[in-house]
C-alpha positions as CSV (number, residue, x, y, z in Angstrom):
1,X,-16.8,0.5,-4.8
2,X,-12.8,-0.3,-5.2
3,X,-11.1,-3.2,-6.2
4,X,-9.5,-5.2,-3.0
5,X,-6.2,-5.1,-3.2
6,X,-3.8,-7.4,-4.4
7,X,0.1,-7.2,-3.5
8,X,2.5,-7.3,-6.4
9,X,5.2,-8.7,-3.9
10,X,4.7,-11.5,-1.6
11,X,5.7,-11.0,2.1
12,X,9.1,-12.3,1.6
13,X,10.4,-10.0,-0.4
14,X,9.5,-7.3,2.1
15,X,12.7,-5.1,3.2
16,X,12.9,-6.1,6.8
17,X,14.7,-2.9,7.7
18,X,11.7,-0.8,6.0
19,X,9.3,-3.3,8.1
20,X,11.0,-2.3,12.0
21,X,10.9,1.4,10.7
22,X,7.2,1.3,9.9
23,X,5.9,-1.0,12.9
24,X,7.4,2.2,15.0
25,X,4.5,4.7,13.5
26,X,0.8,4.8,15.0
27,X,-2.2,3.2,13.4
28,X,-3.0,6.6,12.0
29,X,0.0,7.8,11.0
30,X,0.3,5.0,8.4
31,X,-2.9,5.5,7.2
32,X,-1.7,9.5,6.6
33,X,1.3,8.5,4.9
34,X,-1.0,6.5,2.4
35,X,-3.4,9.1,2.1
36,X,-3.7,10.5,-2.1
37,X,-1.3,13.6,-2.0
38,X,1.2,12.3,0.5
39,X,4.7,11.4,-0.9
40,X,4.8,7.8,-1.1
41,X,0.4,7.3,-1.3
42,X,-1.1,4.0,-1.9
43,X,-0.7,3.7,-5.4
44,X,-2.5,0.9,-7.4
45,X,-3.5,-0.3,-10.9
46,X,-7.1,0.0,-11.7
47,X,-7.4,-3.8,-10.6
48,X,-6.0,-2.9,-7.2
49,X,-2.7,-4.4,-7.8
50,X,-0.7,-2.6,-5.3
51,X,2.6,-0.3,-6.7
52,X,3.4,1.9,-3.7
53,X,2.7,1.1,-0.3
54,X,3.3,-3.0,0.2
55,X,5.3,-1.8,3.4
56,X,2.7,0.1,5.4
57,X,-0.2,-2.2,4.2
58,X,1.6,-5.2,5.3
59,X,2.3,-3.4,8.6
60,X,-1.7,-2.5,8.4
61,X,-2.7,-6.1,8.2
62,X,-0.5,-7.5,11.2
63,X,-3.0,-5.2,13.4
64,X,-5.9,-6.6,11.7
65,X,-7.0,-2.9,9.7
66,X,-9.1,-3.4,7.2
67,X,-7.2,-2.1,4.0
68,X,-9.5,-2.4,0.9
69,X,-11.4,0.5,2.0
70,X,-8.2,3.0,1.9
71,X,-8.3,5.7,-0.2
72,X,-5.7,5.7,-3.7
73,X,-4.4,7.1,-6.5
74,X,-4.9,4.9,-9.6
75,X,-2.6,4.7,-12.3
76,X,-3.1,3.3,-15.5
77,X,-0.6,1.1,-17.3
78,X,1.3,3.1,-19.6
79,X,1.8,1.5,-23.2
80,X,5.4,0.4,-23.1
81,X,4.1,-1.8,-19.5
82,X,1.8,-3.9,-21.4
């Protein structure tokens, strides 16, 4: 089972701009654009700390979607991050 997730950001610093664009896309077509693969996937540490995706997720969560259970692409912290 995955980690939950955990934003890195808090909602504030959320581009408003990036918000309007990404409340315009379907349900689905967020959870696409997230998908592993896709440019810009959900991208998280090991922990679930969110790195790629705050956006979409946030947008997720304002129409109640469960997002823990979304597939990712882990990274692991490179040495020079610690």
């Amino acid at each position: 089972m995955q980690p939950k997730l955990r934003f890195l950001h808090s909602d504030d610093l959320l581009n408003a701009v990036k918000l309007a664009q990404f409340r315009r896309l379907s349900t689905e077509q967020l959870k696409l654009s997230l998908r592993p693969g896709a440019l810009g996937s959900l991208k998280t540490r090991p922990d679930g700390t969110v790195l790629d995706g705050h956006h979409r997720l946030s947008i997720l969560l304002e129409r109640a979607e469960n997002i823990d259970g979304l597939p990712r692409e882990i990274l692991e912290k490179r040495e020079h991050e610690r």
